[in-house]
Every structure is written in C-alpha cells, then in structure tokens.
N, C-alpha and C positions, 0 to 999 in steps of 0.2 A: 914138217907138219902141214906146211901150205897144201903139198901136192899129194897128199892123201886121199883128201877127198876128190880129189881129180882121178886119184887112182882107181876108190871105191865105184867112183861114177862109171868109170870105164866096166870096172870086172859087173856091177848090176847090169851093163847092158849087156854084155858079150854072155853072163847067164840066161839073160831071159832071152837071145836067139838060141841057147840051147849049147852055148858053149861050154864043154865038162873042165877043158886045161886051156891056158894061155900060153904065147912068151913073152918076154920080158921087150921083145920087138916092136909086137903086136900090143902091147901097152905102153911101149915108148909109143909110136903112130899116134895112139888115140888120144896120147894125155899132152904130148906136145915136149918131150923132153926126149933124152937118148937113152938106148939102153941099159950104158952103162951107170947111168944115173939110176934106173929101175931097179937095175940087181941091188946095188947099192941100197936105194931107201929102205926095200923089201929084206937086206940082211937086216937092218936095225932091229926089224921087227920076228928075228930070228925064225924067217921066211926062207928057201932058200930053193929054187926048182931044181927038178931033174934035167940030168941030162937026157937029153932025146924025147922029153915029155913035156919039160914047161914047168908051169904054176899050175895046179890044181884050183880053178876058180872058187867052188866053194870055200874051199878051206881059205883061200887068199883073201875073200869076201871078211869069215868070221875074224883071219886075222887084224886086217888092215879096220875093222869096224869096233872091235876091242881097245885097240889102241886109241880110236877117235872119241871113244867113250859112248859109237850111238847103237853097241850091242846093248847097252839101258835104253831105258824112257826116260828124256829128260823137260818136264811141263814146261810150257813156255808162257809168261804171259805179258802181250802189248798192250805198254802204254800211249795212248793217242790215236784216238780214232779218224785221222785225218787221210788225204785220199792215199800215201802211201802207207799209214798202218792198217787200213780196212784190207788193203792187196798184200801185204804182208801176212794179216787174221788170217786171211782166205788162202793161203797156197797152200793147198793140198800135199806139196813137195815135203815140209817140214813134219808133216806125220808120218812120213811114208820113212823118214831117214831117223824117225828117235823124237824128234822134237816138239811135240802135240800144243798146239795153241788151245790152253786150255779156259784162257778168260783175258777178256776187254778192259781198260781204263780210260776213261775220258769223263771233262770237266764237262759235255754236251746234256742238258737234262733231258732233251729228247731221246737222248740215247740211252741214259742209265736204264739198266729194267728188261734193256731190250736182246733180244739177240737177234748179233746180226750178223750172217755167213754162219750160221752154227756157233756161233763167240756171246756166251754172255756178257754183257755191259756193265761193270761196275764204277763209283765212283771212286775218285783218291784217296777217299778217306776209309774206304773198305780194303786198301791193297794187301794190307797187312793179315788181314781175313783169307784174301783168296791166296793166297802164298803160302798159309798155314795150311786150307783146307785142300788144297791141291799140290801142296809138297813141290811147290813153284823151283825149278834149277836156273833158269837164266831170264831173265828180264827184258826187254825190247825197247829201247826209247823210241817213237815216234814224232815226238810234240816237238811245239816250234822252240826254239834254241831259249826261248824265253823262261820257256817251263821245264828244261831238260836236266837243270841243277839239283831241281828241287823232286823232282821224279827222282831223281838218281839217289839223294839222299831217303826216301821214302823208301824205296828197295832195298837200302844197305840196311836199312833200321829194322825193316823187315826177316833180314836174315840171307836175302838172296845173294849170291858173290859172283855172280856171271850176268853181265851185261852185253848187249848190242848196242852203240849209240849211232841215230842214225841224225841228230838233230845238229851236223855242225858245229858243236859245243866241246871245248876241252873242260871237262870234267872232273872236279876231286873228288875222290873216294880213300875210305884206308887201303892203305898196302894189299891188304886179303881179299879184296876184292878187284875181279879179270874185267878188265873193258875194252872193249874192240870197236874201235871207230869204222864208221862204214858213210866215207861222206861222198857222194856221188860228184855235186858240182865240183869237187880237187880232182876225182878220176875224168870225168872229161875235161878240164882243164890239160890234164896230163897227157889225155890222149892228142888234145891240140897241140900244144908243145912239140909234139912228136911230128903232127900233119907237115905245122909251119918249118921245123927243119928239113921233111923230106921235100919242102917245094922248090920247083927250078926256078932258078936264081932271076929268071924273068916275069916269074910269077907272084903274088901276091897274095896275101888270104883275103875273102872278100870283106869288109868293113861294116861295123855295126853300124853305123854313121847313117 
C-alpha cells in the first residue's frame, strides 16, 4: 500500500509527457524500488503487462487509483488553522488526487466567517454540521498537541473514521476508526540517526551547544 501512491505519482507523470505504455523498469527507476518488486505489487492488483509492450499507463493509472480509493472524491476537512494547516488548506495537490479540502476549523474568532485560500472557516462546535453537509471522509488534525484529543474525539462523534494526525499526540479512538500519524520532528530525527552513523569516525555532528 505504501508504494502505490509512489507508483500512481509516477504513471501521472509519464502520462502527461505523453506516455501511452510503461515497464515495470521504467517504474522501478522512478519509484525507487526494483523491478521485480513492480511486477509483483502490480500482480496484487491483477495488473499484469505484456510481453514486448509493458503496462498500459492509462489503464495502470485507473487500476493502481481504484485500489487507493482516489478513483472517489473523498472531502477533507482541517482542523487548525495554524501555519502548517493553512499550507496543508491550500495545496492544491490534494484536489487534484481525490481529496478536496472542503472546510476549516479553528478556535481563532478572527478567522471564523472567514475564507481563507478558498477554505471556509468554521468553529468546533459547527464540526459536526460541516461533516454532515459536506459528507466529510477523512479529518486532518493540525492543532497543537493540547487540543488534538479532543478534535479527535469531535470527529469520531461526528461520524468521521479516517484521520491524519499531525499534532505529535497518540491518540484514542475506537477500533473503527483509521489514524495515520504523520509526526515530522521523529522523521527528521530519523533522518539524523541516519547522518550521525554515516559520519567518519573523526568527525562529529556539529553541537546545539
């Protein structure tokens, strides 16, 4: 599942240069894994290329996009309006693949009323409102870790069962409902990890000190 959308990303691009077939090569290269691993993901999906032809991009597109679930429209709506859910609101990337930001939440009364990047602004106590009227699928935590429990439970109550949490927060929800941590300060953390073992043994990392 991870490298699906790695995959789709690839086959959207190599369509829009105008590319009709692929191989499994040619999108091993792009996605960063091998080919043999390609053919493979692409059998699950009872995908399978010709010989001497490839993948049919199109058809590889509708496949690999069925399975992702982003052949639907699925409404998104962020809670917190803080500097990374306003650029979160705003990417245009997420309408473009299925996932349409369709409305704002934040405690800011300056903000409520307002629309801002095309994102209507409503309060927390409206959530349950814009979920209904916009048939809301997955939910976005932005807010700071303080407020991220109680978002989380206003979503659940609401009906929603797919979350994004970006607020560093482990989270209880029931069982039926999907949450996907997405905590940036562990991923570069990890990626240091990674620096400080490849440095020579005379080297050092520089010091916050």
């Amino acid at each position: 599942m991870a490298r699906l959308p790695v995959y789709l990303r690839s086959l959207s691009e190599l369509a829009t240069a105008g590319s009709s077939t692929t191989s499994s090569d040619v999108l091993a290269e792009r996605s960063g894994v091998n080919a043999a691993k390609v053919r493979k993901d692409l059998s699950y999906l009872g995908t399978h290329g010709t010989r001497g032809v490839g993948y049919d991009v199109r058809h590889l597109i509708f496949e690999v996009s069925r399975a992702l679930g982003v052949a639907n429209t699925w409404p998104v709506v962020v809670c917190g309006l803080g500097n990374l859910g306003r650029a979160l609101a705003n990417h245009t990337g997420f309408t473009e693949r299925g996932f349409p930001v369709v409305a704002a939440i934040d405690v800011n009364p300056a903000l409520i009323g307002m629309t801002v990047d095309g994102v209507p602004v409503h309060s927390p106590d409206r959530l349950a409102d814009v979920v209904a009227d916009h048939d809301v699928a997955i939910g976005v935590i932005a807010t700071p870790p303080g407020a991220a429990q109680d978002t989380a439970d206003r979503l659940v109550a609401a009906g929603v069962r797919s979350i994004l949490d970006f607020s560093s927060t482990v989270l209880s929800v029931p069982d039926h409902v999907e949450v996907r941590a997405v905590d940036l300060s562990t991923e570069l953390q990890i990626l240091g990890f990674h620096l400080q073992r490849d440095l020579p043994a005379d080297r050092s990392p520089r010091s916050l000190a």
